[in-house]
Wavefront OBJ file of the C-alpha trace (Angstrom):
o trace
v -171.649 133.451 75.406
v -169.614 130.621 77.067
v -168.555 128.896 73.938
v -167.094 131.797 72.559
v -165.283 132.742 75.547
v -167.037 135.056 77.720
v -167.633 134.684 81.880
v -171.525 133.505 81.892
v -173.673 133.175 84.357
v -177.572 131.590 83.386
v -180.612 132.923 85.861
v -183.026 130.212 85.626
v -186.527 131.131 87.560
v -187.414 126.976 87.210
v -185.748 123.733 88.030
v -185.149 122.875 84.757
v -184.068 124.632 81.416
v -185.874 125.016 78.007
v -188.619 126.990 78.903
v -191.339 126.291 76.794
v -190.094 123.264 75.134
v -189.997 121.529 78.414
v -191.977 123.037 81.011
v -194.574 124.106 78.533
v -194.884 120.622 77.210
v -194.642 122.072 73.876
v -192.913 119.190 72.295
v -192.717 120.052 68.616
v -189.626 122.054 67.758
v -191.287 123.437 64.201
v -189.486 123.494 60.541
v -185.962 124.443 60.364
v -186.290 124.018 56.725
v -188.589 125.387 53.827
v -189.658 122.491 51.883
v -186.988 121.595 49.895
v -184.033 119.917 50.499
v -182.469 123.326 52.351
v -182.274 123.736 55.843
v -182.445 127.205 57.482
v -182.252 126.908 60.920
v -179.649 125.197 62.227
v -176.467 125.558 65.119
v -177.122 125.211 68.116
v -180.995 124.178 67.724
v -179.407 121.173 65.420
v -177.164 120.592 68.122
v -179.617 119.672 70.462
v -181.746 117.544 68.063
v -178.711 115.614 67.577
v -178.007 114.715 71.072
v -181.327 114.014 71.806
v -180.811 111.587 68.283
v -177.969 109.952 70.480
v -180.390 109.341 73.478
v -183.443 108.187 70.943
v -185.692 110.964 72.407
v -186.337 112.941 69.222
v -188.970 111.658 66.445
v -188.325 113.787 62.609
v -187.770 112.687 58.914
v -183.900 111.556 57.872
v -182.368 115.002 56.454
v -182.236 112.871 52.940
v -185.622 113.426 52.813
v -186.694 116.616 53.278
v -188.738 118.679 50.261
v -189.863 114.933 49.325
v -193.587 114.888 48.239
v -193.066 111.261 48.207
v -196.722 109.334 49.485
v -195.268 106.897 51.105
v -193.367 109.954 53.490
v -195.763 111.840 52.891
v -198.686 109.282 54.893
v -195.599 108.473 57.204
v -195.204 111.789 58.938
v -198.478 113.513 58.886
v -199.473 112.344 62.091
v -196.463 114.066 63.360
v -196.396 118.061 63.339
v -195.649 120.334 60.727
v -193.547 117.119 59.179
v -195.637 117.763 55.626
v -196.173 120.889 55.155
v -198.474 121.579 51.326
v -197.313 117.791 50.497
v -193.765 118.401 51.518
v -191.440 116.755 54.121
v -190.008 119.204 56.979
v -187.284 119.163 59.087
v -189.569 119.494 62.383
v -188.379 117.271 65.195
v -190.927 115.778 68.239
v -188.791 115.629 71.005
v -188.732 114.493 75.070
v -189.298 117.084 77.279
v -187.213 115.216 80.294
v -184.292 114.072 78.067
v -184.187 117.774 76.868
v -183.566 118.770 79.885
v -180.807 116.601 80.100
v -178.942 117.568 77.164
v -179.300 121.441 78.015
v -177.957 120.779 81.223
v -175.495 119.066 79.705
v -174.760 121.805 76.852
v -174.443 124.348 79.751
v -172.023 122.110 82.177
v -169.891 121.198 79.446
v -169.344 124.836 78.725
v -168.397 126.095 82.128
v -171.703 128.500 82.322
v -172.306 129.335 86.290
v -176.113 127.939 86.262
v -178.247 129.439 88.983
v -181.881 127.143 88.914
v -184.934 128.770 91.022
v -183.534 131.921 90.720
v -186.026 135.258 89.959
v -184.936 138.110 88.212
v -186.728 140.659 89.878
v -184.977 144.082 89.153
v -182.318 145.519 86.772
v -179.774 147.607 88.077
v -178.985 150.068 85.958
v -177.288 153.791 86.409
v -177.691 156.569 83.552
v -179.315 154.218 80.961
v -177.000 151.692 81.641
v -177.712 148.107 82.819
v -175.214 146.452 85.211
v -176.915 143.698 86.550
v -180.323 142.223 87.943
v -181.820 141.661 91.212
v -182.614 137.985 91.886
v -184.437 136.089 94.283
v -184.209 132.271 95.430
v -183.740 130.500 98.478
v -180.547 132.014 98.960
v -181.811 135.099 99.711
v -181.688 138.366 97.039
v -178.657 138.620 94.826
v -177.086 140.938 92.694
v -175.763 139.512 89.831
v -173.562 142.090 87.594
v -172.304 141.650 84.108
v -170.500 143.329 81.243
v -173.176 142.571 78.893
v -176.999 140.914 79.886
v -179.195 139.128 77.881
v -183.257 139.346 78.571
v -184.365 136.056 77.110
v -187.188 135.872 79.922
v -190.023 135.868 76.545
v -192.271 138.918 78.434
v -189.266 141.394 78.701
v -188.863 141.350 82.458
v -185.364 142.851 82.818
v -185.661 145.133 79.564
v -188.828 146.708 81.097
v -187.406 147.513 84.647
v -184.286 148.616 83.107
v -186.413 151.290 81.307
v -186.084 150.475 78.017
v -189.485 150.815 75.573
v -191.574 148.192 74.521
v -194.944 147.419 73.160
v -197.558 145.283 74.613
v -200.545 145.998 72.891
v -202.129 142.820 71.385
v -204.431 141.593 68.543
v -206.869 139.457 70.099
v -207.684 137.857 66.412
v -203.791 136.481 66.841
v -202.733 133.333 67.905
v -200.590 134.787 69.877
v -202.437 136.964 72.240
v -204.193 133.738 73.374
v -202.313 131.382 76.630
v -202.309 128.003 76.926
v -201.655 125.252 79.521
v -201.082 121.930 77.727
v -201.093 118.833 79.548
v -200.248 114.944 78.369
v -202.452 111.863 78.051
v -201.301 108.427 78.648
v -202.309 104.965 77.920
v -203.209 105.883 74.605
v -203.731 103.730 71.701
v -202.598 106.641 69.252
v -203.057 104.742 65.863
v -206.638 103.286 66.454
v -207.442 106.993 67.243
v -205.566 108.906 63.927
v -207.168 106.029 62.228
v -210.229 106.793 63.378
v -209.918 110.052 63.132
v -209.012 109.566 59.362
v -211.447 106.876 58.226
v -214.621 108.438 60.102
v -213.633 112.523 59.719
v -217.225 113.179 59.753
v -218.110 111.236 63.081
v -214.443 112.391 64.533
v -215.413 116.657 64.134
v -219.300 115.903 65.477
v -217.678 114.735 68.968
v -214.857 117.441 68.563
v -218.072 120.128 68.122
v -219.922 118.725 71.292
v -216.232 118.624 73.523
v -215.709 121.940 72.303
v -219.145 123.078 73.695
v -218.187 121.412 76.772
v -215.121 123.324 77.331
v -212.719 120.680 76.209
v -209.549 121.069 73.811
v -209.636 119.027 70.752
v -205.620 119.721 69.246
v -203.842 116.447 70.065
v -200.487 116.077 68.985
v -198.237 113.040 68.615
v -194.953 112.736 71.126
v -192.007 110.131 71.227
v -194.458 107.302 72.437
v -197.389 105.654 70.674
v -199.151 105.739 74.305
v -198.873 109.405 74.959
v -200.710 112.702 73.610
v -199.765 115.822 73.783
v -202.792 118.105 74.303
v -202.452 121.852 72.738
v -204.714 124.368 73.384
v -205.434 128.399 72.695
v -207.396 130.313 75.346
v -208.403 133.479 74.850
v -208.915 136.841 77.004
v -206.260 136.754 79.656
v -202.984 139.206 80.081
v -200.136 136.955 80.661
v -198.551 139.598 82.880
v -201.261 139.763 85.399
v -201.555 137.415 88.266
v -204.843 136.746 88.890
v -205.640 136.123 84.999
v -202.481 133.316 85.044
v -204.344 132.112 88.559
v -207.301 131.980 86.818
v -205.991 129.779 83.842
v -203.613 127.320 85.696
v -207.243 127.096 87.855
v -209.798 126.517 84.833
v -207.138 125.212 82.745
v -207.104 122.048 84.949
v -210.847 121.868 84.927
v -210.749 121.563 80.845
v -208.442 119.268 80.876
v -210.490 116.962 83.244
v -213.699 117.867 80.811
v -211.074 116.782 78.047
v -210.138 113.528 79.273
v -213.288 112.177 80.751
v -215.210 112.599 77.244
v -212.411 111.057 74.999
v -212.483 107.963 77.650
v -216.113 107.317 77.032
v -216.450 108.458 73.225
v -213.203 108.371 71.376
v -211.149 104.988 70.430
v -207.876 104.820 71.652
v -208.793 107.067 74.529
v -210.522 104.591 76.328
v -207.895 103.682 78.924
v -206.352 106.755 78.776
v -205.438 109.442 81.985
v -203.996 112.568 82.147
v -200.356 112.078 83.088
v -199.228 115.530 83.394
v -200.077 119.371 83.051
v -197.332 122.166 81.972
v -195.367 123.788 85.258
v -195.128 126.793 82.895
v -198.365 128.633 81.455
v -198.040 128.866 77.447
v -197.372 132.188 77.035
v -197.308 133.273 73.004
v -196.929 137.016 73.111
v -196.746 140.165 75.882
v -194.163 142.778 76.083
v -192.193 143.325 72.713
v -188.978 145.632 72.933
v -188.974 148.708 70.782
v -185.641 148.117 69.206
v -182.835 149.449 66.981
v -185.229 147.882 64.481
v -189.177 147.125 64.931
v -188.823 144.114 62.643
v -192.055 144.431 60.687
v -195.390 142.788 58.636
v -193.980 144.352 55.200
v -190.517 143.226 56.166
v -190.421 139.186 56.355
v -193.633 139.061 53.849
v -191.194 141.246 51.491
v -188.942 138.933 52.006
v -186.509 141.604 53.259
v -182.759 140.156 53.551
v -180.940 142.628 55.967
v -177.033 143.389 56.296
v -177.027 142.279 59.872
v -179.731 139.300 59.644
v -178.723 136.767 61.936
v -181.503 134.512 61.235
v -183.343 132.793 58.456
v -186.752 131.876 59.349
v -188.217 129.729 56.930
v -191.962 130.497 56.699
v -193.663 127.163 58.663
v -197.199 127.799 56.827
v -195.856 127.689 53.155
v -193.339 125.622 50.564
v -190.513 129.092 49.953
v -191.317 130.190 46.642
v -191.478 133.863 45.759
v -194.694 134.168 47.233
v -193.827 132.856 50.121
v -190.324 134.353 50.679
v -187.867 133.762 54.041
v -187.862 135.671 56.719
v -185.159 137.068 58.266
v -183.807 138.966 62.213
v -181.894 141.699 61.921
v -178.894 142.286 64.873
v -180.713 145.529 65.427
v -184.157 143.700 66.630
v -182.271 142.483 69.589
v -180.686 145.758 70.702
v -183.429 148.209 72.931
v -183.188 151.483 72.563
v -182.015 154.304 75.298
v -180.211 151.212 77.585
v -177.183 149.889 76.955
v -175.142 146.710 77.736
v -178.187 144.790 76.783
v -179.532 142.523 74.567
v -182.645 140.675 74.084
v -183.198 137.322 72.677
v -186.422 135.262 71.818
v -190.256 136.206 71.344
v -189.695 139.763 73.010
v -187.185 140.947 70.303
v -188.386 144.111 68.416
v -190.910 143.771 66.048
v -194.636 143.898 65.257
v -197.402 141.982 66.496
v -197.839 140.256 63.200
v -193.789 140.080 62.570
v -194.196 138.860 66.851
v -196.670 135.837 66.118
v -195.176 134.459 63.388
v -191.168 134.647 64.713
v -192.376 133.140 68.405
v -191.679 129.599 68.276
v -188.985 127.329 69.288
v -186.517 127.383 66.677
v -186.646 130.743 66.136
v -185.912 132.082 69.301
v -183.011 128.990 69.717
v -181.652 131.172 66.890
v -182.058 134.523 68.198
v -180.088 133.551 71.275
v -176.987 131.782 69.739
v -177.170 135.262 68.053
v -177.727 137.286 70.949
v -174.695 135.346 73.122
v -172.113 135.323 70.835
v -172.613 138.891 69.767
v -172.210 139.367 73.632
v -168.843 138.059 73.833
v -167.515 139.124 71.019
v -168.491 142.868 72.536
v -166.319 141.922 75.428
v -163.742 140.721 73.720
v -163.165 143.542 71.137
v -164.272 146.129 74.081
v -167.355 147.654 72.247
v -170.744 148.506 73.312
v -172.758 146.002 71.952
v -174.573 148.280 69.307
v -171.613 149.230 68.286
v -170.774 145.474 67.218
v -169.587 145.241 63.514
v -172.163 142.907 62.481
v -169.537 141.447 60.170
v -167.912 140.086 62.783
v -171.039 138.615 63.957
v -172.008 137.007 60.817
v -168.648 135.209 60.584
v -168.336 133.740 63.692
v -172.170 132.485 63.441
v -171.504 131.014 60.235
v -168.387 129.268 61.781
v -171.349 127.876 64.412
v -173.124 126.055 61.767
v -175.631 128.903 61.150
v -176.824 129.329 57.763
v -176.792 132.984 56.786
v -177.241 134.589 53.268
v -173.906 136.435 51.740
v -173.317 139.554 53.044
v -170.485 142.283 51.525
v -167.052 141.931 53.109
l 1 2 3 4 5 6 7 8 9 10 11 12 13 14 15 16 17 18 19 20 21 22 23 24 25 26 27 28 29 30 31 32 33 34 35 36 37 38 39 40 41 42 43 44 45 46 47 48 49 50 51 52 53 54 55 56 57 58 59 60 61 62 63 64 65 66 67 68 69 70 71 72 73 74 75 76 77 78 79 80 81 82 83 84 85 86 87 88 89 90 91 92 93 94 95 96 97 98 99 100 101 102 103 104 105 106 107 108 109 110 111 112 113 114 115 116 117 118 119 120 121 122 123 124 125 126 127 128 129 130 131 132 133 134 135 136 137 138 139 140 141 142 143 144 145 146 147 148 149 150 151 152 153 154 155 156 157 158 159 160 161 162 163 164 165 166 167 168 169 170 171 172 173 174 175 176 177 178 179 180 181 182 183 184 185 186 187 188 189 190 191 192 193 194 195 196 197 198 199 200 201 202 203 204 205 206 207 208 209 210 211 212 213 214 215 216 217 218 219 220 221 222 223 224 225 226 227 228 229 230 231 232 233 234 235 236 237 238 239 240 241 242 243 244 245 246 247 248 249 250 251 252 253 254 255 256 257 258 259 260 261 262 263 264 265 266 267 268 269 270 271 272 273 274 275 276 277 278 279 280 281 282 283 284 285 286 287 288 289 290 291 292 293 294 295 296 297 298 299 300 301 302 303 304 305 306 307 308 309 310 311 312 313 314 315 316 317 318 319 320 321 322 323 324 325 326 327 328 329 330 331 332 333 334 335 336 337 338 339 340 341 342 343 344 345 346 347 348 349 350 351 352 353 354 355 356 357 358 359 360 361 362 363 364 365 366 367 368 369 370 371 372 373 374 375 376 377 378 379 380 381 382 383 384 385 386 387 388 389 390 391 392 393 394 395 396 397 398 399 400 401 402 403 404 405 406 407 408 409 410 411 412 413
């Protein structure tokens, strides 16, 4: 919103921005291109690769290279994730967690946006199904914070659901993304004797993966930035991320696995044997709850049909697959990010309108980067041209995300 000219003030309920990319410890900001030499997701989310290039805190393969089946790549960036996707180099960058939230801090300073940190949204104020503002809570005391347009990027929905507006929340338990995590880092880590191990003994490597499992310890270790630290992923079932006592429960037992985790790669796994945990996420993983019943319920049949809408303001390229026609894009329609019934709201990021199936596969990173460069500009460019915001033309829209670095397919003038 602040680039393009609008008043903006940022709610923040941690210390820190980026949400799940930094106090998730997710560290892999997946493919932003489809397996050839095209990149789909780019603006703002390239933006912040390529300051974190400048600071030497992001790991991915040279643009040059991507949709290279090349062995020599190919062996290079395996270890890293989704790098080779089907034999194919991806744009997918492994990044720092505490330089990231340097550069957003930076991104937001440089653009004038009135950053509140620690700050809980606990209410919206709205009047006739109209938001104004939200409630918040810090150490300052409550606040009212009141705005021309808001944006709910809080990923469960908070101010969209106490505004009124309707939303889904019913979840597939067979999905990835009904299932939490809290992801933690190892240090002291020799990380190549262990992939090599891991590679020239498979066989030995999933026997002690079967026996942690049945201990109750994670086996998904990732690569990061440094050759002496892993990033430990994890999917735990059975838990609704918006009750207490279930996210009690996990940042509780959670802790406990990881302990399991650690101790039995120290006295059974090479590489590990030095190793400690060095930290756990502040935020709980969180892949799916509340979904907004939108303009448009973005859909199964739509991004596997490869549906290209008027008002798309995203290309998601599909992160399991090489595009082919089989395998088509994805793509966000405008109308996913505006609720019905409430107005002067938008929503941005793995809440937006859609299905649970459209939900779990249009929930990480890069994605919702791109739904919220969306979501803000189409903000202030509401303000500026004094419309309500689903009254946008989406033309308008398109061009000025385009002028961002966005790439979007031709729509008609």
């Amino acid at each position: 919103m602040a680039r393009n000219g609008a008043s903006t003030v940022l709610l923040e309920r941690y210390g820190h921005l980026g949400g799940m990319a930094t106090g998730g410890l997710v560290l892999v900001i997946m493919p932003m291109s489809d397996g050839t030499a095209e990149q789909q997701i780019a603006g703002l989310c390239q933006e912040v690769v390529d300051r974190l290039d400048v600071m030497g805190a992001a790991i991915h393969p040279e643009k040059k290279d991507l949709g290279s089946s090349d062995s020599r790549l190919v062996s290079c960036w395996k270890r890293y994730a989704f790098s080779v996707i089907e034999g194919k180099i991806r744009l997918s960058a492994t990044v720092d967690p505490e330089a990231l939230k340097c550069v957003l801090n930076d991104m937001v300073t440089e653009a004038r946006v009135s950053l509140l940190l620690h700050s809980l949204e606990t209410r919206a104020i709205a009047q006739q199904n109209e938001l104004q503002g939200v409630i918040c809570e810090s150490k300052s005391g409550r606040q009212a914070v009141l705005g021309k347009v808001i944006i709910d990027a809080t990923g469960d929905g908070d101010v969209f659901a106490s505004a009124g507006a309707p939303f889904d929340s019913t979840m597939n338990p067979a999905m990835r993304s009904s299932r939490l995590a809290l992801t933690f880092r190892m240090g002291n880590i020799d990380s190549n004797r262990y992939f090599s191990f891991r590679e020239s003994e498979a066989l030995k490597h999933a026997d002690l993966m079967r026996e942690l499992e049945g201990l109750g310890g994670f086996t998904m270790y990732i690569k990061t930035t440094r050759e002496d630290v892993m990033w430990v992923n994890n999917f735990i079932p059975g838990l609704n991320p918006l009750n207490a006592a279930d996210l009690t429960w996990l940042e509780i037992n959670g802790r406990k696995r990881a302990l399991i985790t650690q101790r039995f790669l120290k006295e059974h796994v090479p590489g590990f044997e030095s190793s400690f945990i060095m930290d756990t996420a502040s935020q709980i993983g969180v892949r799916s709850s509340r979904r907004l019943i939108g303009e448009h319920i973005l859909t199964e049949q739509d991004i596997f049909s490869g549906t290209v809408f008027p008002d798309t303001i995203a290309v998601c390229p599909d992160f399991r697959h090489t595009v082919s026609p089989e395998h088509p894009h994805w793509h966000v329609p405008y109308r996913s990010l505006i609720p019905n019934h409430v107005d002067r709201l938008l929503v941005a990021g793995r809440c937006f309108s859609s299905d649970p199936v459209a939900n779990d596969l249009l929930a990480p990173i890069q994605f919702c980067i791109a739904m919220g460069q969306a979501a803000g500009t189409a903000a202030a460019l509401a303000i500026k041209h004094g419309v309500a915001v689903r009254r946008l033309d989406y033309r308008l829209l398109h061009n000025s995300l385009v002028d961002q670095g966005v790439p979007l397919p031709n729509i008609e003038s």
